[in-house]
PALOSE-520591 format. One record per residue (C-alpha): residue in three letters; z, y, x; residue number from 1. Coordinates in nm, 2 decimals. Last residue first. Example, Ala and Ser with C-alpha at 12.3 -4.5 7.8 and 13.67 -1.06 7.14 Angstrom:
<sites>
+-----+--------+--------+--------+-----+
:   r :     pz :     py :     px :   k :
+-----+--------+--------+--------+-----+
: SER :   0.71 :  -0.11 :   1.37 :   2 :
: ALA :   0.78 :  -0.45 :   1.23 :   1 :
+-----+--------+--------+--------+-----+
</sites>
This chain:
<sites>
+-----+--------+--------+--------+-----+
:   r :     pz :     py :     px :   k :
+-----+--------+--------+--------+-----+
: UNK :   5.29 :   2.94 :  18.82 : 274 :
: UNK :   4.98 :   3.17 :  18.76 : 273 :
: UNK :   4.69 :   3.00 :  18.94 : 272 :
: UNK :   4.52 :   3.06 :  19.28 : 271 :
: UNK :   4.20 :   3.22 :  19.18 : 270 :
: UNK :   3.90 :   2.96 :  19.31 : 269 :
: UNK :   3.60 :   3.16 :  19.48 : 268 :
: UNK :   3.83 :   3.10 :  19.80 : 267 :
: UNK :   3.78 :   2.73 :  19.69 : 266 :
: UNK :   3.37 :   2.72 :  19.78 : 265 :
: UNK :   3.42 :   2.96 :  20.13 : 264 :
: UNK :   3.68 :   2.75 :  20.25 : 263 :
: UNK :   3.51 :   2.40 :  20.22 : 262 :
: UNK :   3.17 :   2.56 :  20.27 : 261 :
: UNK :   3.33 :   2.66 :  20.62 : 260 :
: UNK :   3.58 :   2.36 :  20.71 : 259 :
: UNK :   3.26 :   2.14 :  20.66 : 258 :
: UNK :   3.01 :   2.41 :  20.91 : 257 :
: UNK :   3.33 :   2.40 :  21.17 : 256 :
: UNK :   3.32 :   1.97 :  21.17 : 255 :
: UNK :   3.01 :   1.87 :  21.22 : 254 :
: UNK :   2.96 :   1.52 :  21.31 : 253 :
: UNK :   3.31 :   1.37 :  21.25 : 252 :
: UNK :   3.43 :   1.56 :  20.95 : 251 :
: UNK :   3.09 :   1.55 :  20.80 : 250 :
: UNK :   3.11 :   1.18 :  20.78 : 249 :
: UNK :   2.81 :   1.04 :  20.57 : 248 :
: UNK :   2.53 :   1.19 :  20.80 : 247 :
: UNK :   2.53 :   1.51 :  20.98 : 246 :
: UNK :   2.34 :   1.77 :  21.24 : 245 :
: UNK :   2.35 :   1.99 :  20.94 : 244 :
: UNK :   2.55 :   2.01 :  20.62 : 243 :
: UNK :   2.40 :   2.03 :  20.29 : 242 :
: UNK :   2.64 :   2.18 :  20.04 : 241 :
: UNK :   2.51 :   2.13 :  19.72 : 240 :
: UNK :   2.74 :   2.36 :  19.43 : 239 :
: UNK :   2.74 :   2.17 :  19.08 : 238 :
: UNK :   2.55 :   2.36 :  18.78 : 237 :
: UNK :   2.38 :   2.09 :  18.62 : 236 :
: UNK :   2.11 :   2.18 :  18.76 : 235 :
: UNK :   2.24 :   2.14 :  19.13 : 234 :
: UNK :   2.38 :   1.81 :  19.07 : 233 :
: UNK :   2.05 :   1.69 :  18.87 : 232 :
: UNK :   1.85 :   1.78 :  19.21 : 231 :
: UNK :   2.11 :   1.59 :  19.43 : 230 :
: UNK :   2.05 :   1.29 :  19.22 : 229 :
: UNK :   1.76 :   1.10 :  19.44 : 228 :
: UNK :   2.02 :   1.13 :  19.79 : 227 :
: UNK :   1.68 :   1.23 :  19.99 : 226 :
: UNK :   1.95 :   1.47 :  20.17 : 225 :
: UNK :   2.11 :   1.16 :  20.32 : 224 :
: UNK :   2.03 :   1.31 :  20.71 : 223 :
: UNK :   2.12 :   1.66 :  20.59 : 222 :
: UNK :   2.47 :   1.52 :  20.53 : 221 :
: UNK :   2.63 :   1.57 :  20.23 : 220 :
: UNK :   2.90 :   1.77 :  20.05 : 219 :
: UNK :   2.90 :   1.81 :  19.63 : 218 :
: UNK :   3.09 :   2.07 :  19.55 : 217 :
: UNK :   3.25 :   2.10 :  19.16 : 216 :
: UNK :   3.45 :   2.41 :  19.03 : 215 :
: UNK :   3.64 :   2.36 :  18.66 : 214 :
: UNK :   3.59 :   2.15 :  18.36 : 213 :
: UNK :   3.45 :   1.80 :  18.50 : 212 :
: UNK :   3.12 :   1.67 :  18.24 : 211 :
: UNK :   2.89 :   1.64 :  18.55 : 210 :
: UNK :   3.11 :   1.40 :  18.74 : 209 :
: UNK :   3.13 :   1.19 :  18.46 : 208 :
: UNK :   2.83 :   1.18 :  18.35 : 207 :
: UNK :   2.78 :   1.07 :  18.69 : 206 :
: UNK :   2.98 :   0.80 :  18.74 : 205 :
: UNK :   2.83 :   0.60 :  18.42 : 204 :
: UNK :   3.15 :   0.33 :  18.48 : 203 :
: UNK :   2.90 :   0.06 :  18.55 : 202 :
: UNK :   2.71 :   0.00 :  18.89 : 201 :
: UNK :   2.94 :   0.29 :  19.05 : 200 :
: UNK :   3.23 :   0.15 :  18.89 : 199 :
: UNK :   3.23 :  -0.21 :  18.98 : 198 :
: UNK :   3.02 :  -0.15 :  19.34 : 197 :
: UNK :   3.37 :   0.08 :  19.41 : 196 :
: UNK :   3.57 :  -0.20 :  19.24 : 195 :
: UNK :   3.42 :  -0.48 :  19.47 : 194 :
: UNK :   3.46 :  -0.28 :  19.78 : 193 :
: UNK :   3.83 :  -0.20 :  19.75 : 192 :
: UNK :   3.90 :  -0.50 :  19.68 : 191 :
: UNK :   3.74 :  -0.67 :  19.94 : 190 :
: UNK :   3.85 :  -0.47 :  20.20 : 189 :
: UNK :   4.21 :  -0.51 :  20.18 : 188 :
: UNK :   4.29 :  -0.78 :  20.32 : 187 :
: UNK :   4.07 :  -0.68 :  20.65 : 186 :
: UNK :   4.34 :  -0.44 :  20.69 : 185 :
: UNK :   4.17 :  -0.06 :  20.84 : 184 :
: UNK :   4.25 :   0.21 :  21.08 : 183 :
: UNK :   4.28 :   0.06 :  21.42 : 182 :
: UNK :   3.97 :  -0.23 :  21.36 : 181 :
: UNK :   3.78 :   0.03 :  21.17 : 180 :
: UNK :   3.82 :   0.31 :  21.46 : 179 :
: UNK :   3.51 :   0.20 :  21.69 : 178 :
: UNK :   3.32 :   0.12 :  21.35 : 177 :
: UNK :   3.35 :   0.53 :  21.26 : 176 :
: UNK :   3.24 :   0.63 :  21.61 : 175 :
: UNK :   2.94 :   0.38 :  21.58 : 174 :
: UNK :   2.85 :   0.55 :  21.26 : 173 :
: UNK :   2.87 :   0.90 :  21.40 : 172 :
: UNK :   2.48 :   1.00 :  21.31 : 171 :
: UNK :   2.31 :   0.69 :  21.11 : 170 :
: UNK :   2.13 :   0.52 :  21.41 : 169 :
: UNK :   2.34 :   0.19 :  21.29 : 168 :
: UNK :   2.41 :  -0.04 :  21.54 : 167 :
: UNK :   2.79 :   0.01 :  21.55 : 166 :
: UNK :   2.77 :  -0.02 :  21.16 : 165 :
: UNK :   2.65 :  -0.34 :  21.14 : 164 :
: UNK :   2.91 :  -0.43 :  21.42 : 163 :
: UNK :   3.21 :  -0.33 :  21.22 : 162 :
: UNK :   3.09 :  -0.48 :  20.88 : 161 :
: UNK :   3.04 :  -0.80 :  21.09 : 160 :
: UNK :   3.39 :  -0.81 :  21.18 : 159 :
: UNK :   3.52 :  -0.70 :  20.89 : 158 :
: UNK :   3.35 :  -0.96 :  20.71 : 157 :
: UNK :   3.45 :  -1.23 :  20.96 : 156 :
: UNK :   3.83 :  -1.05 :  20.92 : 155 :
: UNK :   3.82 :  -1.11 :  20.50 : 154 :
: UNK :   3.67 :  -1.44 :  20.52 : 153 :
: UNK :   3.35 :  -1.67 :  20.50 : 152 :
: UNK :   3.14 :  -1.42 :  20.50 : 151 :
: UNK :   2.92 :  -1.25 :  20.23 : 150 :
: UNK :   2.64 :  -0.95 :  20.39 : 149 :
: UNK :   2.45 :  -0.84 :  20.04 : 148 :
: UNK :   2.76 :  -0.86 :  19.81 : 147 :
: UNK :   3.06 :  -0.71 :  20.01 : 146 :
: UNK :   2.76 :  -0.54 :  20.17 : 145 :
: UNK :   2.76 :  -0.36 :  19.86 : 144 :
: UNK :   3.08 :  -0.11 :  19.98 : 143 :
: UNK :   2.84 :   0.08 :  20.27 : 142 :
: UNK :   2.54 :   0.19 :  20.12 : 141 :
: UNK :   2.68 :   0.18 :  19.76 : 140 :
: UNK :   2.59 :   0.55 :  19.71 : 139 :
: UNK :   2.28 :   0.42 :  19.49 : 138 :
: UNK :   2.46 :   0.31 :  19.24 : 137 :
: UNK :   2.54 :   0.66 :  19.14 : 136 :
: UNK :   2.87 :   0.84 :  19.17 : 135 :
: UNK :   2.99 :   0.80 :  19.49 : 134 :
: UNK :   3.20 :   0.99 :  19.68 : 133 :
: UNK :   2.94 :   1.15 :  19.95 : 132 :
: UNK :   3.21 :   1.47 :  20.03 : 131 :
: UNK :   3.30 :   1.53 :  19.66 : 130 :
: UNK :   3.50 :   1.91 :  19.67 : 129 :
: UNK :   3.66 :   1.96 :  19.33 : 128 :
: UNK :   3.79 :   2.28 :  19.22 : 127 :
: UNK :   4.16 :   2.35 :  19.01 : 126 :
: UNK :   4.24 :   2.01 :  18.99 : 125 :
: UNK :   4.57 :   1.95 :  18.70 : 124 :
: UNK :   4.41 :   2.02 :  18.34 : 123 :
: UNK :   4.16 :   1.75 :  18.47 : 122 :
: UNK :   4.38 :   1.45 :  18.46 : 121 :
: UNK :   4.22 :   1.13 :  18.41 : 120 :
: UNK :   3.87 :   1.26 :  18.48 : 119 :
: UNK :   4.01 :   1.39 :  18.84 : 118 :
: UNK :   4.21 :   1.11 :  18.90 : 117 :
: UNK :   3.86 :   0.93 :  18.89 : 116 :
: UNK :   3.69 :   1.19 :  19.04 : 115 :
: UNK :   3.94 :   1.19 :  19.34 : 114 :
: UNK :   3.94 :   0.81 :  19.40 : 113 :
: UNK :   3.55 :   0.81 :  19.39 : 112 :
: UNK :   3.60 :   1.06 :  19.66 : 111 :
: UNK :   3.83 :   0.88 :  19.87 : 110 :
: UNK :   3.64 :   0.60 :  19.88 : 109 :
: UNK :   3.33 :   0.84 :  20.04 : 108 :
: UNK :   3.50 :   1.16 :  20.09 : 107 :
: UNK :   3.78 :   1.37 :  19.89 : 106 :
: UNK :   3.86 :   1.71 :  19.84 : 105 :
: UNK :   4.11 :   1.79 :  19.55 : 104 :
: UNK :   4.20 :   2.14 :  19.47 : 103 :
: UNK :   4.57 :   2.18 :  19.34 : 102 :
: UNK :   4.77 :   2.18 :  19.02 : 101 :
: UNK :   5.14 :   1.98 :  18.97 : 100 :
: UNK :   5.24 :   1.90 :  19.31 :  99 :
: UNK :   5.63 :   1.78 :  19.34 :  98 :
: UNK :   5.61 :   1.58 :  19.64 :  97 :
: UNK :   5.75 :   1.29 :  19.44 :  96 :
: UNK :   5.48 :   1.37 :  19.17 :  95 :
: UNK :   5.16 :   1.45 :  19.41 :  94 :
: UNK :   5.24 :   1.09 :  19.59 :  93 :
: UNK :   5.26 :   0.88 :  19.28 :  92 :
: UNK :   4.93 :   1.00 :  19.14 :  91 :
: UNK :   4.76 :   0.97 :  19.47 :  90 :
: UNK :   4.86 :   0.59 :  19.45 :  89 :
: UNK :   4.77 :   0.60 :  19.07 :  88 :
: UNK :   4.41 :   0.66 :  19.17 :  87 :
: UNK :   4.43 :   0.41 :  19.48 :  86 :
: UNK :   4.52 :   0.13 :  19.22 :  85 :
: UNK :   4.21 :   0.27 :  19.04 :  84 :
: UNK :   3.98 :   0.22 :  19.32 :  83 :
: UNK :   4.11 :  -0.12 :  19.41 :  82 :
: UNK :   4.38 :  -0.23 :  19.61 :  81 :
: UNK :   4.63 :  -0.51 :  19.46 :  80 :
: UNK :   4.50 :  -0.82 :  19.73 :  79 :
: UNK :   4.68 :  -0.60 :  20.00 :  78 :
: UNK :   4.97 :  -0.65 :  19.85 :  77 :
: UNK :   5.33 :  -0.48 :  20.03 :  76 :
: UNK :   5.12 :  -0.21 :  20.16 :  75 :
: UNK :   5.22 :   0.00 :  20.50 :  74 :
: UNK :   5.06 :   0.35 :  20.53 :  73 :
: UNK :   4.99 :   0.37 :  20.89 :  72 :
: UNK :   4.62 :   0.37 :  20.87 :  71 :
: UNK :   4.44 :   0.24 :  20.64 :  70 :
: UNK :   4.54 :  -0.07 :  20.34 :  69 :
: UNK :   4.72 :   0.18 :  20.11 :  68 :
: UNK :   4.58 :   0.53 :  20.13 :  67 :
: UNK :   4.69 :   0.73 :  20.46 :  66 :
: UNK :   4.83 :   1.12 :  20.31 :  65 :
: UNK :   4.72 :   1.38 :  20.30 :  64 :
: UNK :   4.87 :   1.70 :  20.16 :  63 :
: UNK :   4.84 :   2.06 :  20.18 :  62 :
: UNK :   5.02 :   2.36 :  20.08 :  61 :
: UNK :   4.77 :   2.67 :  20.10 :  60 :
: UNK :   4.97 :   3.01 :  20.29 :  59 :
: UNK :   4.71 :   2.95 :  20.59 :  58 :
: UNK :   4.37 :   2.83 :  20.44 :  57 :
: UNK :   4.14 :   3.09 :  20.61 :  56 :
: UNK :   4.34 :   3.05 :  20.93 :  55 :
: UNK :   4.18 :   2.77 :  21.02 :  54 :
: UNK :   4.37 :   2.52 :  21.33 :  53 :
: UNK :   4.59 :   2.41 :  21.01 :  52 :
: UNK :   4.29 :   2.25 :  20.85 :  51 :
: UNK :   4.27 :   2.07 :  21.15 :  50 :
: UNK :   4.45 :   1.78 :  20.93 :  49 :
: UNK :   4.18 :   1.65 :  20.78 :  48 :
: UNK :   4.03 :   1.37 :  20.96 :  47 :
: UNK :   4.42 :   1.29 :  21.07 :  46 :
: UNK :   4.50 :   1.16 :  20.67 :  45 :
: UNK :   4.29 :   0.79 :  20.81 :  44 :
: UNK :   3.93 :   0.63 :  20.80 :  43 :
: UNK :   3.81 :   0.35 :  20.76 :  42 :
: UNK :   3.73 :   0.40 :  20.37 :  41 :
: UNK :   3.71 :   0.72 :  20.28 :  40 :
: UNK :   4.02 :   1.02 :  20.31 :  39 :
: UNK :   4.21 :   1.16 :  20.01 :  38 :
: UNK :   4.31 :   1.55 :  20.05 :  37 :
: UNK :   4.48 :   1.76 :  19.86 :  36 :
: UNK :   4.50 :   2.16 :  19.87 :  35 :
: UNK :   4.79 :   2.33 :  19.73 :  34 :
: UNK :   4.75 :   2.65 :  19.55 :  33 :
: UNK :   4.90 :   2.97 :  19.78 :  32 :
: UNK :   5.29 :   3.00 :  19.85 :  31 :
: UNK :   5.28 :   2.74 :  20.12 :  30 :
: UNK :   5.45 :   2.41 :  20.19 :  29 :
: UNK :   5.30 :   2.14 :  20.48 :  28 :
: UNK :   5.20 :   1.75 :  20.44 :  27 :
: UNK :   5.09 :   1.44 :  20.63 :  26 :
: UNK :   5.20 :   1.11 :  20.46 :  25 :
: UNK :   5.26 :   0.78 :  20.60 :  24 :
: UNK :   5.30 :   0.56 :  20.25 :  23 :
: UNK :   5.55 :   0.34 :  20.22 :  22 :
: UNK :   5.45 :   0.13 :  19.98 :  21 :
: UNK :   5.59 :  -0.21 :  19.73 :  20 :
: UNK :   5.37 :  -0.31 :  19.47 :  19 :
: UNK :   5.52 :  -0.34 :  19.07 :  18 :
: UNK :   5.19 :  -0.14 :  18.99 :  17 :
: UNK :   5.28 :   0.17 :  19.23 :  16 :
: UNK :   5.62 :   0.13 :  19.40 :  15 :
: UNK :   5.65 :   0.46 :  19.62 :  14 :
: UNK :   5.82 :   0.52 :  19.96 :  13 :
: UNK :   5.70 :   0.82 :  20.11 :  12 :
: UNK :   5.65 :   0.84 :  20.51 :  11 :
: UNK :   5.72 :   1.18 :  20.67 :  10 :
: UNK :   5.51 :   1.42 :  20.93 :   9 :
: UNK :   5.56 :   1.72 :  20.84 :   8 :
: UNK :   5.21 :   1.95 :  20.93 :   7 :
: UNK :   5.21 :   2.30 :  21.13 :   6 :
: UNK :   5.11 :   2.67 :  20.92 :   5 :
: UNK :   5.41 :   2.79 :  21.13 :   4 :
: UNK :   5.23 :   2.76 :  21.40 :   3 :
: UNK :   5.49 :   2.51 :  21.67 :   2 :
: UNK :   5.56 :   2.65 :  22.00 :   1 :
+-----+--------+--------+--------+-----+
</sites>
């Protein structure tokens, strides 16, 4: 018997910057303010959909959806993704699904993608949860080996990409390489790891981040908690959630404590007047 809190499964099909998509999207109605979800790098629109197994968020609409190059999403360029590409991806989705105001969470890629739709369009998020998006150089961890690690193509790089992270003690990195050769196109790597190092080294991230007008969170694993900003997040007014047992994927490591501060931050939100 299917909740009635349970996902449609469709695929949108979008032209974003003259490129062809048909973008596999996971999404359900409600009455309450929609929740949307944009997923990091390697990783897919199923990281988030338990969301229906927590009765805290029945009645939210919710949408994720694979960004192009993951997942099942099918991209006619791979050599068009970048950060701001994925922005008007997002964009794109929310309008044909008819989404005007929601909360945003988004992790890693996906996070830089939400604070950058974010500052484009504030009037439209009503709280923001950043799960380790970047917004200081320093969160290039993962998208600089574009620059520190070069290879000679797009799947060698993958390919070493997958087993640097295999034999990383970081907790669930070898659970995230496992699924990069499923979940990810080797063409698209590049692009989306040059414009992450692009903006993080340049587009003053932060100030942005600090300057948003409604709700921020910033999500992290105890195991990156010498992150050298957190301190300037919290002052600045921006809610730390440190989770436990965790490194850069909450949603893989610890799971019930994310879904907790996730629910516990937005149920301070009041859903808007329509």
């Amino acid at each position: 018997m299917q909740p009635s809190n349970a996902f449609t499964w469709t695929r949108q099909e979008l032209t974003v910057g003259g490129v062809a998509l048909d973008v596999a999207t996971a999404h359900r109605s409600g009455t309450r303010a929609p929740v949307l979800f944009l997923h990091g790098f390697g990783s897919t629109k199923e990281d988030y959909t338990d969301i229906a197994r927590h009765p805290v968020f029945d009645g939210h609409p919710v949408v994720a959806y694979d960004a192009p190059g993951c997942g099942d999403t099918v991209c006619g360029d791979l050599t068009a993704i970048s950060i701001p590409f994925l922005v008007d991806t997002a964009l794109a989705v929310l309008d044909r699904l008819g989404i005007e105001r929601f909360h945003l969470v988004g992790h890693s890629m996906g996070g830089l993608t939400a604070l950058m739709l974010a500052s484009r369009h504030p009037g439209r998020v009503l709280s923001f949860v950043d799960i380790e998006g970047n917004v200081a150089p320093e969160d290039t961890f993962l998208s600089r080996q574009i620059v520190s690690h070069p290879a000679a193509d797009d799947e060698a790089f993958l390919d070493g990409f997958i087993e640097r992270n295999r034999r990383s003690p970081a907790y669930a990195a070898p659970l995230f390489a496992s699924g990069l050769p499923h979940k990810v196109r080797a063409g698209a790597v590049r692009g989306i790891f040059a414009s992450m190092v692009e903006l993080s080294d340049h587009a003053d991230l932060m100030t942005t981040f600090l300057g948003l007008p409604f709700p921020r969170m910033f999500m992290y694993g105890d195991q990156n908690a010498s992150l050298s900003y957190l301190p300037r997040l919290a002052a600045a007014g921006v809610e730390l959630a440190e989770i436990p047992h965790c490194g850069h994927f909450p949603m893989y490591s610890n799971p019930p404590v994310m879904w907790a501060r996730i629910a516990d931050f937005q149920g301070k939100v009041p859903d808007p007047w329509w």
